[in-house]
C-alpha positions in Angstrom: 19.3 59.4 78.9 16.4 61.7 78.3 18.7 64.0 76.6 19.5 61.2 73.8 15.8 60.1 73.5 14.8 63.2 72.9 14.2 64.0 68.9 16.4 65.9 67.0 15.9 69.2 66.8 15.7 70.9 63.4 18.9 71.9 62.1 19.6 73.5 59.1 20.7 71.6 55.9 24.1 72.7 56.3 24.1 71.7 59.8 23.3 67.8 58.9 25.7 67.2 56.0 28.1 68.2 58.7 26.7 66.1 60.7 26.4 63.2 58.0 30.2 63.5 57.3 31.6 63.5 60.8 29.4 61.1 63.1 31.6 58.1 62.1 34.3 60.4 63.5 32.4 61.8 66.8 31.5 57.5 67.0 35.1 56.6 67.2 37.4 58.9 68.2 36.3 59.9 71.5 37.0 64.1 70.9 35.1 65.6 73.7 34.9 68.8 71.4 36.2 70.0 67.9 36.8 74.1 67.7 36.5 74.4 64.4 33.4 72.2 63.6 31.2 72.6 66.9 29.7 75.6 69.1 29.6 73.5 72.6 29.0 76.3 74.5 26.0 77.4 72.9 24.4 74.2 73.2 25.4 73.4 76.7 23.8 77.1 77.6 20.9 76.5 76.6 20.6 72.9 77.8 21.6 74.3 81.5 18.4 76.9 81.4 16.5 74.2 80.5 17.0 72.2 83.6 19.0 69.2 81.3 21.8 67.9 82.9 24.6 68.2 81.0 26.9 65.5 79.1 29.8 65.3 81.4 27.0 64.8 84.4 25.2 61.9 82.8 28.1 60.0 81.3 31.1 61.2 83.6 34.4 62.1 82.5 35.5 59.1 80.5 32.1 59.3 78.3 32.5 60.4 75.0 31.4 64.0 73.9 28.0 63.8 72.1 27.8 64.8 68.6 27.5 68.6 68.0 26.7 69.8 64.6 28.0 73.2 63.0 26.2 76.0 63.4 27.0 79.7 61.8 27.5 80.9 57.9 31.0 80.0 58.1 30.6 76.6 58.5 28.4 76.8 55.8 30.7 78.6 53.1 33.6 75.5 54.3 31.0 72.8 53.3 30.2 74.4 49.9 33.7 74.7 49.5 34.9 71.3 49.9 32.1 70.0 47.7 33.6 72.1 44.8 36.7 71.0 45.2 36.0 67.2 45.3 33.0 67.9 42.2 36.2 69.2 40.5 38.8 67.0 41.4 36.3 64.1 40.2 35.8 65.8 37.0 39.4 66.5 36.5 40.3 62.5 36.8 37.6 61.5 35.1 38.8 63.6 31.6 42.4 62.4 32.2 41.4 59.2 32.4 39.0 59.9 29.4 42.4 61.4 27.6 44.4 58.8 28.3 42.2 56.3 26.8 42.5 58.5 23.5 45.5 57.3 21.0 46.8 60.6 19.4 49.9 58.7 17.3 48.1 55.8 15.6 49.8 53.9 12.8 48.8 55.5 9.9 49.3 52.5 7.8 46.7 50.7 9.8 43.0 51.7 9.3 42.7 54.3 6.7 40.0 56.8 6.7 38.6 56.0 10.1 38.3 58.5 12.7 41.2 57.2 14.5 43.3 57.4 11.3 41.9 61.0 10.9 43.3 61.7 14.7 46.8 60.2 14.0 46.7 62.5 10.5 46.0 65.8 12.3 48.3 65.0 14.6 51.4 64.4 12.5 50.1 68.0 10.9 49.8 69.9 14.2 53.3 68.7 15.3 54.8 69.7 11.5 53.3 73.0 11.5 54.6 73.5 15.3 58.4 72.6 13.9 58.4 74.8 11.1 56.7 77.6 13.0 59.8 77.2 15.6 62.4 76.4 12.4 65.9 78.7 13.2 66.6 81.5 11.5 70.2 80.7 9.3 71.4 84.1 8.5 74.9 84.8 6.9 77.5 86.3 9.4 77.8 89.7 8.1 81.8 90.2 7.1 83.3 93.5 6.7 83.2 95.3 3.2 85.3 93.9 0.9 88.2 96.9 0.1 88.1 97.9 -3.7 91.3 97.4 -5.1 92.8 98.7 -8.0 95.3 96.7 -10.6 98.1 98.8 -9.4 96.9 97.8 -5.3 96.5 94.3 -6.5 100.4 93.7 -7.9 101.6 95.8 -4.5 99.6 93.1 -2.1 101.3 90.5 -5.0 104.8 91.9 -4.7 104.6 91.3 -1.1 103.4 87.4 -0.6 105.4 84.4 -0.2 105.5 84.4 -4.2 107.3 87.6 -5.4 109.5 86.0 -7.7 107.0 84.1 -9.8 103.6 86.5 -9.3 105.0 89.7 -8.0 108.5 90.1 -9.8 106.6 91.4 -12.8 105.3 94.8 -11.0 108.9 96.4 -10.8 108.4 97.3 -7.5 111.6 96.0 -4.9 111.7 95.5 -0.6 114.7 98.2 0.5 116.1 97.5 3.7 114.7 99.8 6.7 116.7 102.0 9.2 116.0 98.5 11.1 118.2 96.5 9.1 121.8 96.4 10.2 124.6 94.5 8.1 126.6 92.1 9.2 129.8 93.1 9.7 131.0 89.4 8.4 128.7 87.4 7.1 129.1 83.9 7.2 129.8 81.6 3.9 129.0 78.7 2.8 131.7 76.1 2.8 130.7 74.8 -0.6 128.2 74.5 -3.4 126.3 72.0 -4.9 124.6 72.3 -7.8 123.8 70.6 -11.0 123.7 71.4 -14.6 121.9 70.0 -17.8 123.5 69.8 -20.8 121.5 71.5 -23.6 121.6 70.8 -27.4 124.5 72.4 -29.4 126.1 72.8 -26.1 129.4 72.3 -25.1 131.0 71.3 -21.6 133.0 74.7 -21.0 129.8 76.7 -21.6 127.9 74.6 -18.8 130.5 74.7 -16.2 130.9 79.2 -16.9 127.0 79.1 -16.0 127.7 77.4 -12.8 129.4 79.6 -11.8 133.2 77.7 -12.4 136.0 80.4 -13.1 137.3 80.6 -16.5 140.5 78.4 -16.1 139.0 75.7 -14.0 136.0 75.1 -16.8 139.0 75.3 -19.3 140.9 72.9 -17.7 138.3 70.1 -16.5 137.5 70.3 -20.6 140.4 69.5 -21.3 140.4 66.5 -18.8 137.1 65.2 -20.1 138.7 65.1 -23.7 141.1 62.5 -22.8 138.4 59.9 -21.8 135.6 60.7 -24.7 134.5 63.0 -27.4 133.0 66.1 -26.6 130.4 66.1 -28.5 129.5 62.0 -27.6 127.8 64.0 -24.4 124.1 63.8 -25.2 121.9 66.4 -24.2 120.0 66.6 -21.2 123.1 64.7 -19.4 122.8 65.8 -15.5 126.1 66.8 -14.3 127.0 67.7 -11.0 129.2 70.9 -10.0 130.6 71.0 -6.9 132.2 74.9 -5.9 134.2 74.9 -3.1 135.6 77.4 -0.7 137.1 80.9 -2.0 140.1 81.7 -0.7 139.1 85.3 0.2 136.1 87.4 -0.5 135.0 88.1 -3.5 136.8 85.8 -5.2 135.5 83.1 -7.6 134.8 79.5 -5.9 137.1 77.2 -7.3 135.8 73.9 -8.5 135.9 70.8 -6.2 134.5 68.0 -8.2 132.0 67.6 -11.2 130.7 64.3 -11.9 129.0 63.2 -15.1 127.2 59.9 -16.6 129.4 60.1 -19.7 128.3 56.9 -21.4 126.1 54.2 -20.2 129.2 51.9 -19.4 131.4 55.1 -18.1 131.1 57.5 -15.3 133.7 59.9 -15.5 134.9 62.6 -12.3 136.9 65.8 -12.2 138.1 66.3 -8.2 140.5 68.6 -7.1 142.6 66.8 -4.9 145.4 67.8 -1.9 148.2 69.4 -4.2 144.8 71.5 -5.4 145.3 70.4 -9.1 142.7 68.8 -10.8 142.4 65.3 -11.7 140.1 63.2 -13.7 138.8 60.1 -12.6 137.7 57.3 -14.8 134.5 54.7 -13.1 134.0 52.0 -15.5 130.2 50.6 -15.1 130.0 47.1 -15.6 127.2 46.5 -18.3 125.7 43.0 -19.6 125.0 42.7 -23.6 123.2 39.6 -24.0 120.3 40.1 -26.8 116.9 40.1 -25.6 115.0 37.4 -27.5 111.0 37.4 -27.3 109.2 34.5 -28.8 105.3 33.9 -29.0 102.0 33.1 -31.2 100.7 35.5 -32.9 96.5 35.1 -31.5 94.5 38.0 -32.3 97.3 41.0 -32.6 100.9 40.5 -33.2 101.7 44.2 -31.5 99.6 42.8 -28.4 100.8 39.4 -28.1 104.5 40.6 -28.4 104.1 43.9 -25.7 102.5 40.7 -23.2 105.7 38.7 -24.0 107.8 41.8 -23.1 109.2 43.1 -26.5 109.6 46.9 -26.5 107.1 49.2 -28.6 109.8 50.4 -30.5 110.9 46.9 -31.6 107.5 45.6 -32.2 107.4 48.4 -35.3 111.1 47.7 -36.0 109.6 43.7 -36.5 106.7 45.0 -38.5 108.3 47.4 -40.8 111.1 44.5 -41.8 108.5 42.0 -42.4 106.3 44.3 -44.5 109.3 45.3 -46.8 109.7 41.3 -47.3 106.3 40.0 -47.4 102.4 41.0 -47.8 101.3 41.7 -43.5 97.4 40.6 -44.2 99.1 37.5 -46.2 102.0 36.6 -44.2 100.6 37.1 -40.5 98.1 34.3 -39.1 96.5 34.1 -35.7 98.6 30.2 -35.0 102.2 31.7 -36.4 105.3 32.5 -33.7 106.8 35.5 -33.8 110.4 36.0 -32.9 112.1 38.7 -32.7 116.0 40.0 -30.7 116.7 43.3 -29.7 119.8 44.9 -29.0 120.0 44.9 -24.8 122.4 46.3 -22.1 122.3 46.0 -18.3 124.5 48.1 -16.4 125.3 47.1 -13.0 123.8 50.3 -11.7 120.6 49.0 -12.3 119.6 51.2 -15.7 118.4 48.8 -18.7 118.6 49.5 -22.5 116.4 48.1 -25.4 118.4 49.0 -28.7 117.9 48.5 -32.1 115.7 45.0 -34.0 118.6 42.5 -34.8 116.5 39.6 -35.7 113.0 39.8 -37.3 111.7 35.5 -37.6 108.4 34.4 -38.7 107.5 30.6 -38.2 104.3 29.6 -40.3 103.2 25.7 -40.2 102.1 25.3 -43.6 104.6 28.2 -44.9 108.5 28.3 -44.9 109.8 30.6 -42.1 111.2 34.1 -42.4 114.2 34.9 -41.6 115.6 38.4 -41.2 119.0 39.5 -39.7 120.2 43.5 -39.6 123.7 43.1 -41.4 126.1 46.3 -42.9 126.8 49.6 -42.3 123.3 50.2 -44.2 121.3 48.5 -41.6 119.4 46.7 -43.8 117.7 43.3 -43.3 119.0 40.1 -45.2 117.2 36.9 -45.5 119.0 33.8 -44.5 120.1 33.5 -47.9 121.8 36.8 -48.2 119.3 38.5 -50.3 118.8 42.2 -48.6 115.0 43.7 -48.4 112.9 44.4 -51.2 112.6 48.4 -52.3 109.6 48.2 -54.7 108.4 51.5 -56.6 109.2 54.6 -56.5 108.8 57.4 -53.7 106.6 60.6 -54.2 109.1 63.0 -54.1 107.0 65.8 -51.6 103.5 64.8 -50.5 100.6 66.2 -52.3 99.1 66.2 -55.7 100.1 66.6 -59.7 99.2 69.9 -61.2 100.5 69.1 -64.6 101.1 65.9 -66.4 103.7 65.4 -68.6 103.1 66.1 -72.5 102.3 68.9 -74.4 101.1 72.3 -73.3 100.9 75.9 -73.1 103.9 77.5 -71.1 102.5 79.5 -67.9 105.1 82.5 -68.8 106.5 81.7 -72.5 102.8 81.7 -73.3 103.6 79.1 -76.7 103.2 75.3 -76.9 105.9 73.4 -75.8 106.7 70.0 -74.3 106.6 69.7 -70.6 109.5 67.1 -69.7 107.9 66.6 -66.1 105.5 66.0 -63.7 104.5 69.2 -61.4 103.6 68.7 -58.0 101.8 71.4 -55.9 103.8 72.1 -52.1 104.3 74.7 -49.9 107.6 76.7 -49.7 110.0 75.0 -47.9 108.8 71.3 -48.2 111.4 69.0 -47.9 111.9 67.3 -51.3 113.1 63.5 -50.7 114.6 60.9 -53.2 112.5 58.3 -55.3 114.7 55.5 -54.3 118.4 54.9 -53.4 121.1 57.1 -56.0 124.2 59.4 -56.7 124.2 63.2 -57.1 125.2 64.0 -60.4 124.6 67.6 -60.1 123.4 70.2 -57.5 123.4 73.7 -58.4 121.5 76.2 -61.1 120.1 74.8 -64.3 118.8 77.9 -66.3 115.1 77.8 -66.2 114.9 75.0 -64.4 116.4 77.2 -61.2 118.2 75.7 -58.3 118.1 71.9 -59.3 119.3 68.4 -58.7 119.9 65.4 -60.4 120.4 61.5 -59.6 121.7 58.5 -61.4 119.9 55.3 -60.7 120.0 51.5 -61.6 119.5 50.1 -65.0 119.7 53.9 -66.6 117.7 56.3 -64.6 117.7 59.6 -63.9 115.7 61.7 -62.1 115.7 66.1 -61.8 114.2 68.2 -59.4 114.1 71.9 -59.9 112.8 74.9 -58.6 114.2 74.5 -55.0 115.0 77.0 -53.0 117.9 75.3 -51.0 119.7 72.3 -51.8 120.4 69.7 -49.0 123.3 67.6 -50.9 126.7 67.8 -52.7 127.8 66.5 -56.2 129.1 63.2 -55.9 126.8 62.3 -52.4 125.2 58.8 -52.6 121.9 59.1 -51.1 119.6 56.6 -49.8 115.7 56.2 -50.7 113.4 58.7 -48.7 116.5 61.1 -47.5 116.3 65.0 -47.8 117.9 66.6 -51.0 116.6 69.7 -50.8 113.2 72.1 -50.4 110.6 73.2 -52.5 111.4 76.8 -53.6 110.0 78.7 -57.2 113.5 79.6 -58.7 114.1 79.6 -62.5 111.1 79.9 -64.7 108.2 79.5 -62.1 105.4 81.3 -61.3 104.8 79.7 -57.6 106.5 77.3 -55.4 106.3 73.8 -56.6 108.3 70.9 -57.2 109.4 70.2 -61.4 110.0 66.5 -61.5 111.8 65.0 -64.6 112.8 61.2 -64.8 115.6 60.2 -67.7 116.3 56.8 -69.0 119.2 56.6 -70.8 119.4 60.3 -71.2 115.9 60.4 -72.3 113.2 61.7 -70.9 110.0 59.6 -69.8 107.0 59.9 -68.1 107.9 59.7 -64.7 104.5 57.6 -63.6 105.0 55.6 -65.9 108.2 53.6 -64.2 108.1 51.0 -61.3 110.8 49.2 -60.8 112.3 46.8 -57.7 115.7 47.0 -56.0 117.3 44.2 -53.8 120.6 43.9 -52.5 122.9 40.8 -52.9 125.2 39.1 -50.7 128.5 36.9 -51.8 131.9 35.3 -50.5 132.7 35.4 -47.5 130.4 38.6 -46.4 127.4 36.0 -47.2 129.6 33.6 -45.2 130.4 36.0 -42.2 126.5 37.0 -42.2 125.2 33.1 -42.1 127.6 32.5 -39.2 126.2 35.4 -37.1 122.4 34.6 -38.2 123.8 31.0 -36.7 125.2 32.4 -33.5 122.1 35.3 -33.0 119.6 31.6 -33.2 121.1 30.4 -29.9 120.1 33.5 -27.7 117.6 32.1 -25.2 114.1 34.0 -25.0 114.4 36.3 -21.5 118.2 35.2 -20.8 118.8 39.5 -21.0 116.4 39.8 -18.4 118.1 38.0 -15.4 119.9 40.0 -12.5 123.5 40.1 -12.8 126.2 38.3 -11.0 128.1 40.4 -8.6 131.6 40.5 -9.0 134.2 40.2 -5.8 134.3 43.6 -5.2 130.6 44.0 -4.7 130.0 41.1 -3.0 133.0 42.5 -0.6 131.4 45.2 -0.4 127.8 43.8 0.9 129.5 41.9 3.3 128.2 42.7 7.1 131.4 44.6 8.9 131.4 43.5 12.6 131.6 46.6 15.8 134.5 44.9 16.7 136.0 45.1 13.7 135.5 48.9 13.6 137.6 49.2 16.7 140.7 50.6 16.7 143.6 48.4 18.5 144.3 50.4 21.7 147.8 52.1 21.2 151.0 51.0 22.9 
């Protein structure tokens, strides 16, 4: 007991914060001794010289080991130690927790110009500069040189591509077979042909069928078959007809024709086959076709030619309608926005589905406040009647070539007689070649050469008038030709007594001559008897067409419906033999 009475001896300072940090442990734990924190056998050593009974004496074994502090540098340099680490460790959580207080990504929309702001904006810079600092490198993939290649390399490579024919076929060069290439020894054949043929203008059937490939007596012979069922030359161009080559009957000899087949006319089909006694035969398939009118009625609103396309007239029939009614009456007059136009047109529907606008028939005008027109296409003219039989209006004459006078007519000084003299005519300056037309409706009286006047003709007209044009350098008609206004008599030319190409236009009444601008007249054609009659009757019959009836499908006949009618599998079956 003495022993724990007794003070404390001095210790160093090391030696009591060792002894500070590790009495609650000595207190509680029991340890009789620690190796690493106490020298016991020091102190018990020196305690036993001294006559002081020692710990395990006083207290006996189940007393707890007194407190022994550290002793030695070692135990020192361990205390030092862990005081730096925990100093640093505190420091080190206290600055995170200092850093994690800090907000480096603020809103920069909030609280501009403070310092926080200023954080978020250096920030956003530091990270931007770190991105494009680490941005990747996009280099091109280095390729091989490109080859130089010379025009003569170029056509070579050209020749041998997928397109030789169209690019390469120009270079002359040609593909040999290798030693590789072996030839058959029979090559197969083809058991027939099929191939198809447009008909060209000025063509002719025999011709088409040679470039086929159609030996010489079977082209003859399927012309002659055609013959029988049309004209010749009633084939339009660009007709597609099909040629059908068959098998030759040993090689190198021609393919003999199997079958050509041809839209002849819109209502005919015709075929050439070669059938079992190998002659051939031609074949005649009628096309059913429908030839009710097409009638198109409507008002007039803001644009006749837009109002009439919406109703479903053809273009070509709305300027049929227009040119009719403008040779009758005055367009800006006649036409008002609450008028109904009404117009029929010529129409076929074949049975094979093809449709056919033809030519104006009826050109009808119905005005409120006006009384209607009426026009109807009647005679071989083609010229448009009223309902009273009175045919269109030709008013004026026709320039006879486009362009303008030169020289009037009257006195002047010839261009190669060099005197004064009359000039019978007016002179109109063209270009060699110009077609040169008629003023108005006439007869050739002459075509030929007229002394000065060169290559020349001349027409009689109505009520005593003649008309000349010379200088031509073809003529386009025969003496004795009737010849309507606006048609082709000849070209401008400078024959006779001409210094250029021009056209000389004269105009005689009664055999004398007159200033030719000086004359307008009008002609109109007249219908009587029974022509008048037959034409009122078909006007009558052409007014009971029905506006769209020409556009509704057509009925099938027997055989087509027969035809369309579902066949059953049992019906297909053959009944078993006996």
């Amino acid at each position: 007991m003495k022993w724990h009475s007794k003070a404390t001896p001095d210790i160093g300072r090391d030696q009591q914060y060792s002894i500070t940090n590790t009495r609650s442990v000595v207190a509680t734990s029991g340890y009789r001794r620690r190796d690493l924190d106490y020298a016991d056998q020091p102190v018990d050593e020196a305690r036993a010289e001294d006559g002081a009974p020692s710990p395990t004496e006083q207290h006996g074994d189940d007393a707890p080991a007194p407190f022994r502090a550290p002793v030695g540098k070692a135990a020192g340099a361990r205390a030092r130690l862990a005081q730096l680490v925990a100093t640093t460790g505190n420091l080190a959580r206290a600055g995170i927790a200092k850093v994690e207080q800090v907000d480096l990504a603020p809103d920069l929309a909030q609280n501009i110009g403070s310092p926080r702001w200023f954080r978020g904006a250096a920030t956003f810079l530091s990270l931007t500069a770190v991105a494009l600092a680490f941005w990747p490198d996009f280099s091109p993939v280095e390729a091989a040189p490109a080859v130089r290649l010379t025009d003569q390399a170029r056509d070579e490579f050209r020749s041998q591509t997928i397109q030789p024919l169209a690019l390469g076929g120009d270079t002359g060069n040609h593909m040999a077979a290798t030693a590789l290439v072996r030839p058959l020894a029979n090559a197969p054949e083809r058991p027939q042909l099929d191939t198809t043929a447009t008909f060209g203008r000025s063509d002719n059937l025999a011709r088409v069928l040679s470039r086929q490939g159609v030996g010489k007596d079977d082209a003859a012979r399927a012309t002659e078959l055609v013959a029988q069922a049309i004209e010749l030359d009633q084939i339009e161009p660009g007709t597609q007809i099909d040629v059908t080559l068959g098998r030759r009957a040993e090689p190198g000899a021609q393919r003999p024709l199997a079958e050509l087949r041809f839209r002849a006319r819109f209502d005919l089909s015709l075929a050439v086959a070669r059938g079992e006694d190998d002659n051939l035969s031609l074949i005649r398939e009628p096309i059913e076709v429908d030839e009710t009118p097409l009638r198109v009625r409507g008002t007039v609103g803001g644009s006749l030619y837009r109002s009439a396309r919406a109703a479903g007239a053809p273009a070509s029939a709305i300027q049929a309608y227009l040119k009719a009614l403008g040779d009758h009456e005055d367009l800006d007059q006649a036409l008002q926005p609450d008028d109904t136009f009404d117009m029929i047109v010529s129409y076929r529907r074949a049975a094979t589905g093809e449709r056919q606008a033809g030519k104006l028939l009826y050109a009808g005008l119905e005005r409120p406040d006006s009384k209607p027109i009426q026009l109807m296409r009647w005679g071989s003219d083609d010229q448009f009647y009223e309902a009273s039989g009175v045919g269109e209006q030709r008013g004026g004459l026709m320039a006879p070539v486009p362009g303008r006078t030169t020289s009037a007519f009257g006195m002047r000084r010839h261009p190669i007689l060099g005197y004064r003299r009359m000039h019978s005519g007016l002179d109109f300056k063209a270009g060699h070649g110009q077609p040169i037309v008629a003023v108005t409706d006439g007869r050739v009286l002459s075509a030929g050469r007229a002394g000065g006047c060169g290559n020349a003709v001349k027409l009689r007209h109505g009520g005593g008038i003649d008309t000349r044009y010379c200088h031509m350098s073809r003529i386009a008609v025969d003496r004795g030709q009737n010849v309507r206004r606006g048609q082709v008599i000849g070209y401008v030319g400078s024959t006779g007594l001409s210094t250029g190409p021009h056209l000389h236009y004269e105009m005689y009444r009664n055999g004398r001559a007159i200033d030719p601008a000086s004359v307008q007249y009008v002609t109109r054609a007249q219908l009587a008897g029974a022509e008048l009659q037959r034409f009122k009757d078909t006007l009558a019959k052409m007014k009971t067409v029905e506006p769209g009836a020409a556009l509704a499908e057509l009925e099938q006949t027997a055989t087509e419906v027969a035809a369309e009618a579902p066949v059953r599998e049992i019906d297909r079956l053959a009944l078993p033999k006996k």
